[in-house]
Residue frames as a rotation matrix with the C-alpha (Angstrom) as fourth column:
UNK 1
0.157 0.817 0.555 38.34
-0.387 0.568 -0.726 -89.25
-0.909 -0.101 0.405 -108.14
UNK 2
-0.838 -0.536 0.100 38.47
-0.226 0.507 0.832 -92.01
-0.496 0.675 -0.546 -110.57
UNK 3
0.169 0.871 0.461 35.40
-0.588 0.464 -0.662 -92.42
-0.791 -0.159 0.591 -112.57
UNK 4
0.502 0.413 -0.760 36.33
-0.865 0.220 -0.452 -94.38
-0.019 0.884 0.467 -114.91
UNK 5
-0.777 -0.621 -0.103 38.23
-0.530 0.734 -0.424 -97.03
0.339 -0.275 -0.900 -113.21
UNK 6
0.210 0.650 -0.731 36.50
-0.646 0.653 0.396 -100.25
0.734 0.389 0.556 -112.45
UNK 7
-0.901 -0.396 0.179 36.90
-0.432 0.769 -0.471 -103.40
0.049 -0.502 -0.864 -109.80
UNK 8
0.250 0.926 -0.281 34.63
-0.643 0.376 0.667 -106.17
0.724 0.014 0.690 -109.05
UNK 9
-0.531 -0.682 0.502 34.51
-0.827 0.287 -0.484 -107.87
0.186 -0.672 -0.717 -105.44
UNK 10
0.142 0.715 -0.684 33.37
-0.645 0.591 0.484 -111.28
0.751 0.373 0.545 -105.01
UNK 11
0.740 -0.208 0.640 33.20
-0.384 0.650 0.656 -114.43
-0.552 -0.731 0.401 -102.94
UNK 12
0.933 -0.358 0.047 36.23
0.208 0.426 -0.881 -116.48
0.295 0.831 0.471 -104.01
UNK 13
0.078 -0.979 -0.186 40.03
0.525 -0.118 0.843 -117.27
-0.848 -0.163 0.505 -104.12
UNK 14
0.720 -0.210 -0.662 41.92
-0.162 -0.978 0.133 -115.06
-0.675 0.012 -0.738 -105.70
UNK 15
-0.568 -0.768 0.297 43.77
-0.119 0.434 0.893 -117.31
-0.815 0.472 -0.337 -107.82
UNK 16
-0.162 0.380 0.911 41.28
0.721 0.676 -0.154 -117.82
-0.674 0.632 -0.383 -110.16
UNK 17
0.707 0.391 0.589 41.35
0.696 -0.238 -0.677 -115.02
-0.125 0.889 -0.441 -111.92
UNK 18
-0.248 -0.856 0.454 43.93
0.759 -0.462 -0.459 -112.13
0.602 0.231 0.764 -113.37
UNK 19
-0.756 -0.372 0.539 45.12
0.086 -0.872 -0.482 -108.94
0.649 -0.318 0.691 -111.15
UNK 20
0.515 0.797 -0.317 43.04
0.427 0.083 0.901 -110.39
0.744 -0.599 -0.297 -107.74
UNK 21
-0.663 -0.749 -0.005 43.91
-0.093 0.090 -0.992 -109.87
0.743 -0.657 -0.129 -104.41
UNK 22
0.214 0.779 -0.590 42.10
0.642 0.343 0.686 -111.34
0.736 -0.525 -0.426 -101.31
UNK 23
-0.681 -0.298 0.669 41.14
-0.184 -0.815 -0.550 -108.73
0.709 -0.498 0.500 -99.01
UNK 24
0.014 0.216 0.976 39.19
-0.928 0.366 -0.068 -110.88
-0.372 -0.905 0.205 -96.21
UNK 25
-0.873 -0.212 0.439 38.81
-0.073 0.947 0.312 -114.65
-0.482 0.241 -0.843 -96.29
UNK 26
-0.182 0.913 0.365 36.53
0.820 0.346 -0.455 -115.87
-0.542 0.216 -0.812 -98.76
UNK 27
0.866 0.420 -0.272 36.42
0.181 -0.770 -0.611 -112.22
-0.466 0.480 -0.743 -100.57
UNK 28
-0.239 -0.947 -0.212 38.70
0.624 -0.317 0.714 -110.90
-0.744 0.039 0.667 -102.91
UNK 29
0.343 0.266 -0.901 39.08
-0.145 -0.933 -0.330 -107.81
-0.928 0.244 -0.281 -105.32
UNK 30
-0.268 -0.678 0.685 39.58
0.641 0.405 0.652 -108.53
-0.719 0.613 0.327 -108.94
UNK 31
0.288 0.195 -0.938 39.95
-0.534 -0.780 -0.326 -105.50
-0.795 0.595 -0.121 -112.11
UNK 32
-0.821 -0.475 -0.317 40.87
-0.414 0.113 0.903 -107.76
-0.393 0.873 -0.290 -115.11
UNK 33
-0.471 0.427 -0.772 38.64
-0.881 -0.189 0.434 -108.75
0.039 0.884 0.466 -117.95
UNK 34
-0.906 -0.039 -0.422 38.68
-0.113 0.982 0.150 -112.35
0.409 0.183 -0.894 -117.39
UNK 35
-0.737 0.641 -0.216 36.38
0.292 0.013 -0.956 -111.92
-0.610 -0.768 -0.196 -114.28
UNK 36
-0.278 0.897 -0.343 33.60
-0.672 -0.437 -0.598 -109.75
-0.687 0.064 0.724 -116.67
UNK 37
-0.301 0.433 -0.850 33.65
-0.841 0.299 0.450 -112.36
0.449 0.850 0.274 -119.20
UNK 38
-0.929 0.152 -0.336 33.50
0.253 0.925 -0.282 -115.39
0.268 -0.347 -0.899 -116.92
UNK 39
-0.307 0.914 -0.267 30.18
0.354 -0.151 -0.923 -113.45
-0.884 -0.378 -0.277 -115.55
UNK 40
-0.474 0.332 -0.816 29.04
-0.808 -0.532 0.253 -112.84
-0.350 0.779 0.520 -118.78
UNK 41
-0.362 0.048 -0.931 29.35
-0.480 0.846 0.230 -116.44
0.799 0.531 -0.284 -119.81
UNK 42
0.736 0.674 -0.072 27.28
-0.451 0.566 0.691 -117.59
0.506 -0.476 0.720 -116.56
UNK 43
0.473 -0.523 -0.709 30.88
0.427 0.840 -0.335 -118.95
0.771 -0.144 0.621 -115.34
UNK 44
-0.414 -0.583 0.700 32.00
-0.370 -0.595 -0.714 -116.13
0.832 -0.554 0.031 -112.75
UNK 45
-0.960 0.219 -0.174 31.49
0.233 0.283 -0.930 -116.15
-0.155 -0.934 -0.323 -108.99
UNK 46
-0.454 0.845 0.282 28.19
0.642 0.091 0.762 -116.14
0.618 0.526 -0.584 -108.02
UNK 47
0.579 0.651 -0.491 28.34
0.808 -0.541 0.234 -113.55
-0.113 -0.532 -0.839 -105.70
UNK 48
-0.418 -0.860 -0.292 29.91
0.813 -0.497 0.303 -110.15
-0.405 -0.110 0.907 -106.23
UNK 49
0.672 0.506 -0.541 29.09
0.447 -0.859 -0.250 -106.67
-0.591 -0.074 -0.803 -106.50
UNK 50
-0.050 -0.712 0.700 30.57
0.974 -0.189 -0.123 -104.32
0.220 0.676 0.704 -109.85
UNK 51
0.265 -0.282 -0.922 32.11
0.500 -0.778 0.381 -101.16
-0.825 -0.562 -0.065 -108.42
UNK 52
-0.086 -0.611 0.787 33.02
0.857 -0.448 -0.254 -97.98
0.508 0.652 0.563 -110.54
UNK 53
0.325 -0.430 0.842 34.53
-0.120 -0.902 -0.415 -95.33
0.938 0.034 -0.345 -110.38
UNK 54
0.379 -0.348 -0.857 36.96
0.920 0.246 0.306 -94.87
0.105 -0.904 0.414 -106.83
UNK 55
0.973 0.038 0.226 38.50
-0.087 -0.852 0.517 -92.34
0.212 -0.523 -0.826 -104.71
UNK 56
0.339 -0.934 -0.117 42.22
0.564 0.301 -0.769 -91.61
0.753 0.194 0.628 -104.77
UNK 57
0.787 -0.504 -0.355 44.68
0.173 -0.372 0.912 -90.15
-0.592 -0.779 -0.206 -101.68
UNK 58
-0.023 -0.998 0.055 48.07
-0.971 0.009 -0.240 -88.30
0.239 -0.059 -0.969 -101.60
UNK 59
-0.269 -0.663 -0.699 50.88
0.071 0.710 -0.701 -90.27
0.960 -0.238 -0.144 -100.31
UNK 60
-0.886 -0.209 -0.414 50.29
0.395 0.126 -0.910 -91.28
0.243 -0.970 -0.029 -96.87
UNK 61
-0.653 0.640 0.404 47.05
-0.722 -0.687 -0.080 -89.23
0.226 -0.344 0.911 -96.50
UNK 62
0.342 0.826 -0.448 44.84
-0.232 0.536 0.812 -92.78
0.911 -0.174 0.375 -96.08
UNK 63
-0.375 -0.620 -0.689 47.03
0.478 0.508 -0.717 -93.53
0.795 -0.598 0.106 -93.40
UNK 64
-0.875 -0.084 0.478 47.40
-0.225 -0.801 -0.554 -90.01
0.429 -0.592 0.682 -91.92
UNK 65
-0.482 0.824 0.297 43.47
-0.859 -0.511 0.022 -90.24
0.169 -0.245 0.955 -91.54
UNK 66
0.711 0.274 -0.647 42.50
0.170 0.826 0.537 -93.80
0.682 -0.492 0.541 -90.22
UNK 67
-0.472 -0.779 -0.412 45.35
0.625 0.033 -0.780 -92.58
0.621 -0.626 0.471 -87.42
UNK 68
-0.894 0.409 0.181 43.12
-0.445 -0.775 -0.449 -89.67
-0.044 -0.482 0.875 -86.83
UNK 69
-0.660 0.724 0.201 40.41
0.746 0.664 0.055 -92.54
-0.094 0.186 -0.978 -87.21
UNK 70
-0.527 0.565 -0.635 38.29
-0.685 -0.725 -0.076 -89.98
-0.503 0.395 0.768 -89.22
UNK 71
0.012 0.497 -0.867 36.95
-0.488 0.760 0.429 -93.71
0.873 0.418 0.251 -90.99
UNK 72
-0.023 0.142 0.990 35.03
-0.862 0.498 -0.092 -95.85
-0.506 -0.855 0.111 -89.35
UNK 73
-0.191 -0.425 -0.885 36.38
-0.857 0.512 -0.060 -99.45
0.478 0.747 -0.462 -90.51
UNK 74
0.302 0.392 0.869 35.20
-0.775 0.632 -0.015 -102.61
-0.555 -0.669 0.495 -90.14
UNK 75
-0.633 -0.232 0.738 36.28
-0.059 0.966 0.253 -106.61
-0.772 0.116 -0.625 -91.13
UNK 76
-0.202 0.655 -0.728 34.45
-0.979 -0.111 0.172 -106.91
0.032 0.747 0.664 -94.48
UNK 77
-0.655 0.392 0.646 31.90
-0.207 0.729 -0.652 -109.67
-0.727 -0.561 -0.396 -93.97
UNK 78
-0.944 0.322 0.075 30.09
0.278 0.646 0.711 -111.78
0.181 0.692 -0.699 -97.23
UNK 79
-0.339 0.939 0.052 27.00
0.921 0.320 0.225 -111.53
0.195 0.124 -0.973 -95.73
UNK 80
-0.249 -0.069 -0.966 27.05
0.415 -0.909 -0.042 -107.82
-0.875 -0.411 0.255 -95.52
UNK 81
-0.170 -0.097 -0.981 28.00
-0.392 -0.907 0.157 -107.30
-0.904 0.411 0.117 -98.50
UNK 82
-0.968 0.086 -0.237 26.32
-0.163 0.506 0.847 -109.86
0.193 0.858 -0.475 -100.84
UNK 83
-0.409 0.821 -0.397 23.27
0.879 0.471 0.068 -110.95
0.243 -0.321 -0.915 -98.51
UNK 84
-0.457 0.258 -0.851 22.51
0.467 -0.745 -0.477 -107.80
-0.757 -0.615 0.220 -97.12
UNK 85
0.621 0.505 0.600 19.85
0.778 -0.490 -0.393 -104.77
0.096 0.711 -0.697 -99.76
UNK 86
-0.141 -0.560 0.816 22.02
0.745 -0.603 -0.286 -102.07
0.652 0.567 0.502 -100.50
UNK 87
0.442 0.506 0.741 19.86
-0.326 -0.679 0.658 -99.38
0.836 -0.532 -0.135 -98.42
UNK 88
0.814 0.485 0.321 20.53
-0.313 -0.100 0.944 -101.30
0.490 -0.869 0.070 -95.39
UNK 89
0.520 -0.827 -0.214 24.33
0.672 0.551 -0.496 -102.57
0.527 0.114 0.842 -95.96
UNK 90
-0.197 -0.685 0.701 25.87
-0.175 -0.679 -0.713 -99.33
0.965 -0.263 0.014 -94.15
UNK 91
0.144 0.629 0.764 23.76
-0.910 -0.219 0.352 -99.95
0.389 -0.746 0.541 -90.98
UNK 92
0.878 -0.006 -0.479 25.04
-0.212 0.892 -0.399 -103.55
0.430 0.452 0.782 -91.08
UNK 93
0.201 -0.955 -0.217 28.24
0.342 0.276 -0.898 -102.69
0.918 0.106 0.382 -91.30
UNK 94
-0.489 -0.258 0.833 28.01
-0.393 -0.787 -0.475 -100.57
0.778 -0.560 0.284 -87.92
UNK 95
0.423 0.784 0.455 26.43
-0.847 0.163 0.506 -102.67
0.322 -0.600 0.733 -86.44
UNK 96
0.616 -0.596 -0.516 28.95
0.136 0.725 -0.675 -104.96
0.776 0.346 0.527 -86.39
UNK 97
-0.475 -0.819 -0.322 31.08
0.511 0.042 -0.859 -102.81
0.717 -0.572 0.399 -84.22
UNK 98
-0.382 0.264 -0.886 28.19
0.919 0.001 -0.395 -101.96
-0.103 -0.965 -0.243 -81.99
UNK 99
-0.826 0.156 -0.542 27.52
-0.178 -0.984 -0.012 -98.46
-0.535 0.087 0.840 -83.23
UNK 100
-0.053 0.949 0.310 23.61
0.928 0.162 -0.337 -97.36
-0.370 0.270 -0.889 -83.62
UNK 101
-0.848 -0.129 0.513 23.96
0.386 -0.814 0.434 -94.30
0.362 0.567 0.740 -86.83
UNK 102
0.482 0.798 0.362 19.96
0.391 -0.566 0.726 -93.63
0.784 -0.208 -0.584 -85.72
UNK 103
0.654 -0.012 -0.756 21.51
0.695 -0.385 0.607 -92.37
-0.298 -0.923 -0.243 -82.06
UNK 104
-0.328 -0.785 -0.525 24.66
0.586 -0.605 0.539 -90.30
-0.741 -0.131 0.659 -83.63
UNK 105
0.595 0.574 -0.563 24.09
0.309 -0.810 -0.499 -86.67
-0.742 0.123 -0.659 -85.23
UNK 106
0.381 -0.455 0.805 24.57
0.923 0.237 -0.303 -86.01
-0.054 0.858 0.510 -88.65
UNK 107
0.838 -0.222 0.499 26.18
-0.094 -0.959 -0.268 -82.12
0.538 0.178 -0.824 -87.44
UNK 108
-0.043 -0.864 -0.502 29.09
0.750 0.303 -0.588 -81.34
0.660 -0.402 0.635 -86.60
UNK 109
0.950 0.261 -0.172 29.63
0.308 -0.692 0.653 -78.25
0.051 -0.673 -0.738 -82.97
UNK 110
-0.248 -0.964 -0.091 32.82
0.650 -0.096 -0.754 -76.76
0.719 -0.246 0.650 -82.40
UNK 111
0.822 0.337 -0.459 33.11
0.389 0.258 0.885 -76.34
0.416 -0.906 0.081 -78.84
């Protein structure tokens, strides 16, 4: 675990600012300075959500486990994740691919 790393995702191309990279259309991930001062100075995107701290993997171990589809993963979608209240953004996102969390059980059985 990283807490002390940083990123900030927004609406927006990815060219406009240092060390972006667009990770759906219309969204992209950017960790350089420019980005906190342009939203300081009232000039950044005008949507975007500041992330800290992240979660780190061996080699290969995100892989290994989205093969063993231990994540459930969905198309990141703007209005999820800009329009949407925090509280209710996970439910959102699952809902997307059809899945109601109220119907599935937060134990686990070994059968």
């Amino acid at each position: 675990m990283h807490k002390d790393r940083g990123f900030i995702l927004h609406v927006g191309d990815s060219q406009a600012w240092d060390s972006s990279v667009q990770v759906e259309d219309g969204i992209a991930l950017t960790t350089a300075m420019d980005i906190l001062q342009a939203l300081a100075d009232g000039t950044g995107p005008e949507h975007f959500l500041v992330c800290l701290g992240c979660a780190g993997w061996e080699v290969g171990q995100l892989e290994d486990e989205l093969k063993e589809n231990a994540w459930l993963t969905v198309e990141g979608q703007s209005n999820v994740l800009f329009d949407t209240p925090p509280a209710e953004r996970l439910t959102a996102a699952a809902g997307i691919l059809g899945v109601d969390l109220n119907l599935m059980t937060r134990n686990a059985g070994h059968a």
